[in-house]
N, C-alpha and C positions, 0 to 999 in steps of 0.2 A: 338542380339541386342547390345551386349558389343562390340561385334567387329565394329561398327561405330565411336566409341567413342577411343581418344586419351585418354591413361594410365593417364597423368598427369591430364586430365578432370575429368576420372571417382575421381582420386583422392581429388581432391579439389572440387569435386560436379560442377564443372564451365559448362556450355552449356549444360546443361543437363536438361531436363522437371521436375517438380517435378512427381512423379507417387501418383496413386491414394491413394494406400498405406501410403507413407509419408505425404498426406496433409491430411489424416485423424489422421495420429498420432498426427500431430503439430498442429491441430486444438481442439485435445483432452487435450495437455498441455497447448494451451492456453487457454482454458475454466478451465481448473484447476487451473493456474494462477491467472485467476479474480475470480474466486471462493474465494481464497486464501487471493487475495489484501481485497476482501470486507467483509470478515470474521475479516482481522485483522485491519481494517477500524473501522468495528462494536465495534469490543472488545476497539481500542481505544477510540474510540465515549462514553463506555459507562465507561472507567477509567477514564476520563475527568468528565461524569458528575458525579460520585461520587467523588472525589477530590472534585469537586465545593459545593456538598451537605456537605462535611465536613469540607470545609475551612467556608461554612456559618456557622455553629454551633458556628467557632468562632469570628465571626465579633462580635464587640465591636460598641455601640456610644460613641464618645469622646464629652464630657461637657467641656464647659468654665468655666475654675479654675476662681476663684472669685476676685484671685489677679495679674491672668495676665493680662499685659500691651497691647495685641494685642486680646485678646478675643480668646486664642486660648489654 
């Protein structure tokens, strides 16, 4: 089978079929991949909404001072 193939091909994977082999390897890092992105999707999703639950604790309402000139 190698001997169809020109040395500088097999090197650079160029003209070459992917084999069965390899498209299961790459189809196994990319499922690990998005595995990966939506785990750290999740985890960001859920730092977000605790930040949000802790910056409400300190929301403040602001009152109009008695003697300000713009009501503010």
């Amino acid at each position: 089978m190698f001997t169809t193939y020109y040395y500088i091909d097999l090197y650079n994977k160029q003209n070459r079929p992917e084999t069965e082999h390899e498209y299961f390897l790459r189809m196994a890092s990319e499922q690990e991949q998005a595995l990966l992105i939506a785990k750290r999707a999740a985890r960001v999703k859920k730092v977000k909404q605790i930040f949000a639950k802790v910056l409400s604790l300190f929301n403040t309402m602001q009152y109009a001072k008695p003697g300000s000139q713009y009501g503010h």
